[in-house]
Every structure is written in structure tokens, then in C-alpha cells.
C-alpha positions in Angstrom: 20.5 10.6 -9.6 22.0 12.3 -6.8 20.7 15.5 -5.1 20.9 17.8 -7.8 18.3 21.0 -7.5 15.5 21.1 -10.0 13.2 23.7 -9.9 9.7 23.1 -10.3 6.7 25.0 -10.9 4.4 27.8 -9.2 2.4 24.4 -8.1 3.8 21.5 -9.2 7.4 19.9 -8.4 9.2 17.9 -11.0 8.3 13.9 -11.4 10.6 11.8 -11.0 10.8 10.3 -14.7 11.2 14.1 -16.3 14.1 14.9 -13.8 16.1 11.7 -14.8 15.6 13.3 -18.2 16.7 17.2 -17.3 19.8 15.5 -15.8 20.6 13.0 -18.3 20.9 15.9 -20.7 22.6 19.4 -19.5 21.2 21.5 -22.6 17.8 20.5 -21.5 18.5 21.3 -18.3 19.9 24.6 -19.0 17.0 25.3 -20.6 14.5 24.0 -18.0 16.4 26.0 -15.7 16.3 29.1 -17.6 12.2 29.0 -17.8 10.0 30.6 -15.1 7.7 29.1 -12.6 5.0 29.8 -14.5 6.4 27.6 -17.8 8.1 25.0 -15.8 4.8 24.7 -14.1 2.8 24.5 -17.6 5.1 21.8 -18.9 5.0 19.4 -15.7 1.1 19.6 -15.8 1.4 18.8 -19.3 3.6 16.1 -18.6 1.1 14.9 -16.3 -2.0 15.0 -18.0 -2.1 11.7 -19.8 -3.2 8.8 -18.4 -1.3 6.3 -20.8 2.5 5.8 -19.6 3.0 5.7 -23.2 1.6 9.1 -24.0 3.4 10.7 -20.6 6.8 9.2 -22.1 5.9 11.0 -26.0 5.0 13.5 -23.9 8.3 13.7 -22.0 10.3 13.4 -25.3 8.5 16.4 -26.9 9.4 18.6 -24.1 12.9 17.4 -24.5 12.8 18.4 -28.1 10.9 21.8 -27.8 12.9 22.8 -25.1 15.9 22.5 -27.4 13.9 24.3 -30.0 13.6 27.0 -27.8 10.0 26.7 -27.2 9.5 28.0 -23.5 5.6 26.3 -23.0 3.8 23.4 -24.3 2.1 24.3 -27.3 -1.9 23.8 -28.3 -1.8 23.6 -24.0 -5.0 24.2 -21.9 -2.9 25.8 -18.9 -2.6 24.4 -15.8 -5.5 23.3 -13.9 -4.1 23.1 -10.4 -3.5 26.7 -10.5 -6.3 28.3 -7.7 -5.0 32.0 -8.5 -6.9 31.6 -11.6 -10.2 31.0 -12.8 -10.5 28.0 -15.1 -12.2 29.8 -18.8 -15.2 28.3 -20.3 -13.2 26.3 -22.8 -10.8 24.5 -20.5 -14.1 24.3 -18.3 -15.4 22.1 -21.4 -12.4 20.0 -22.2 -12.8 18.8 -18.0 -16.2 18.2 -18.7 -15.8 16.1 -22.3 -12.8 14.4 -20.8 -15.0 13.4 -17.2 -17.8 12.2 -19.3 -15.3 10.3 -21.8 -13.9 8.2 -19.2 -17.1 7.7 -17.4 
């Protein structure tokens, strides 16, 4: 894999499994590189989020894809939660709250 750079986000750095990916493929890279913190951060959270592996891999794949689509953040996405220079809105505060009491 060697010590190739790989920016990450305004919070979060880049996951092992989704950097094998940005250097397996340069035009994916290219375009990971080419996004700001602020997206790069969006899509690792979003590559975070699931708790399946399986989902995290589909996951995974559809950033590949979008990326190459020219999509620059994940679509139908909540936002980061990890960010603390923002105030969560009521609606993501909601989804947290269905979600906690889903899994309870």
C-alpha cells in the first residue's frame, strides 16, 4: 500500500479499506483528491455509518462510482455528526434518536 498521502477530512482520516480503494484506482483518487475537507469528510462519515461490513463495502463501491460521476458528497446524506463546529438540526437529531432506540 505503501506511503502514499491521502487526505482526509475536517474530522475524520481515511479508513484503511477506502484508501486501498482510492489507490487501486487513480481516477478515483484524482477525484478524492480534488474534493475539499468538508466533502472528503462527508463521504468517510458516510462510509462509516453502517454497522453491517456488507453495507460499508456497497457503501464503499457507490462512492467509487459517484465520484466518477462527478458527484462531490454522498447524496440523501445526514452530514457529518462528529463535526462540534456545528449544531446537529432537529432532523438529524431524530434519525440519532430512531436509530438509538432501533438497536436498543
Amino acid at each position: 500500500m505503501g506511503s502514499r498521502v491521502i487526505s482526509g477530512g475536517v474530522v475524520h482520516t481515511v479508513p484503511v479499506d477506502l484508501r486501498r480503494v482510492l489507490i487501486a484506482n487513480p481516477k478515483v483518487l484524482a477525484a478524492w483528491q480534488d474534493l475539499t475537507p468538508l466533502a472528503r469528510n462527508e463521504w468517510i462519515c458516510w462510509v462509516l455509518w453502517p454497522k453491517k461490513a456488507e453495507t460499508r463495502s456497497e457503501h464503499i463501491r457507490r462512492l467509487q462510482s459517484e465520484l466518477l460521476e462527478g458527484k462531490r458528497r454522498p447524496c440523501c446524506w445526514l452530514g457529518c455528526i462528529h463535526r462540534k463546529d456545528k449544531e446537529l438540526s432537529p432532523s438529524v437529531r431524530w434519525v440519532l434518536s430512531s436509530r438509538s432506540k432501533a438497536s436498543a
